[in-house]
N, C-alpha and C positions, 0 to 999 in steps of 0.2 A: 404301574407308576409311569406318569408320563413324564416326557422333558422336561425339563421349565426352559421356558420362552428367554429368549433374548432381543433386546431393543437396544438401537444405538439412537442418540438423539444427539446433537452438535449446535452450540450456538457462539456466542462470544460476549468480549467486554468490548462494546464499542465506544469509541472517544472522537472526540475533535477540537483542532486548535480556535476558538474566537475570539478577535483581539488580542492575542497573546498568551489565552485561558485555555487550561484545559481544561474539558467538559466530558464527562462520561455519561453514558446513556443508560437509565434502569427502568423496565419496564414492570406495571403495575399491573398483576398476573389477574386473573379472574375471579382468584378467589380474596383479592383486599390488598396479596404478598407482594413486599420490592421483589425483583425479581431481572433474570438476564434474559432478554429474544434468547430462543431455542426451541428446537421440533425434531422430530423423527426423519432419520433417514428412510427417503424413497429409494425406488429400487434403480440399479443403474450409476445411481450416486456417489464418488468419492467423501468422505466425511467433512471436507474442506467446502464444497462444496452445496453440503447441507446445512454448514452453519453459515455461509453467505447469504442462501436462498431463505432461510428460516429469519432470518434479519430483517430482509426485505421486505418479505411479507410480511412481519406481524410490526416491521415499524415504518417503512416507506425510505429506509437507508441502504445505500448501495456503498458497501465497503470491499477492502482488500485486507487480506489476512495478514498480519505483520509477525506473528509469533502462536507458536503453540502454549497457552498457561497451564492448562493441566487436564487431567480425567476422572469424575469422581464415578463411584458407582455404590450401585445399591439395590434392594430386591424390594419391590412392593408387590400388592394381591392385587391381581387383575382379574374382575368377576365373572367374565369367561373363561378366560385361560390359565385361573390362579397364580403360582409364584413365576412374577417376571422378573430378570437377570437386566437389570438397566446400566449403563454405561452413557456418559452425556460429557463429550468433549467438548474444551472450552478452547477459544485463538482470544487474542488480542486483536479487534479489528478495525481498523484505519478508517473513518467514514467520510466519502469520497463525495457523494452528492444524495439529491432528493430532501423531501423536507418529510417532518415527523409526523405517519397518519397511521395511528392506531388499528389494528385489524381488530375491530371490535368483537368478531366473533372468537377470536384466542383470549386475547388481553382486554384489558380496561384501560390504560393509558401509557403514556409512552414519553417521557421527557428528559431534558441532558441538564446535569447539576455539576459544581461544582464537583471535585475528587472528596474533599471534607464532610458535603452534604451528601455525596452517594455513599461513604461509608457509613457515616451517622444513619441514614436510613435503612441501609444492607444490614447495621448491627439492631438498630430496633425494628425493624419489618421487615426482613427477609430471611430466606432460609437460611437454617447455621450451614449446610453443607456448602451454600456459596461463600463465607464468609472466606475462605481460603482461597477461595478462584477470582474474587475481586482483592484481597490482598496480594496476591504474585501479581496480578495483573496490574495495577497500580503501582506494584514494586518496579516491574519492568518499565514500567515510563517516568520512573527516577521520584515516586512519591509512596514519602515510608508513614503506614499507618498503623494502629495497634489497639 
């Protein structure tokens, strides 16, 4: 019997003030899903650090981590190395500068919505398991949705 594998992956909810708006950022994964920037930690890596760097690459935003919102986990079949033990923490992340360029070879696109319209889309095209990591997260920036 072998191990089962473990992966840590880290991304965040990224936001930004314009005009007075808040805008949060959900990225449109590869396979169709609303979905949040996140990747796999490299080696070397504090976790913090992997959900900045995972940000920037898959959306061309350079953020600062404002808050930890949560950690979900879960076990999928990986078809080399069967049951992998996944963990993918989430921050609340400040977006500081750069403009919005889709790493086309992760994701499919990459755009900042309203808080209203990124739930409306989290709840019809995204994963159920982020449904809780953009509700705390949005809770944390004083906007209650349900």
């Amino acid at each position: 019997m072998t191990a089962v594998k473990k992966e840590i992956s880290a991304g965040g909810v990224v936001y930004r003030h314009v005009d007075g708006k808040l805008e949060i950022q959900l990225i449109t994964d590869r396979y169709g899903k609303m979905s949040l920037a996140k990747g796999k930690m490299e080696a070397g890596e504090t976790i913090e650090e992997t959900a900045l760097r995972e940000i920037l690459e898959e959306t061309g935003v350079t953020g600062k981590i404002i808050n930890q919102v949560d950690m979900i986990a879960y076990t999928y079949e990986h078809p080399d190395y069967g049951q992998v033990d996944k963990e993918v923490h989430y921050y609340l992340v400040e977006a500081l500068s750069g403009e919005l360029q889709a790493q086309v070879e992760e994701i499919k696109g990459v755009d900042w919505y309203s808080p209203e319209q990124a739930w409306s889309l989290q709840r019809s095209g995204g994963y159920d398991n982020n449904d809780i990591i953009l509700q705390k997260a949005l809770s944390q920036l004083d906007i209650h949705v349900s």
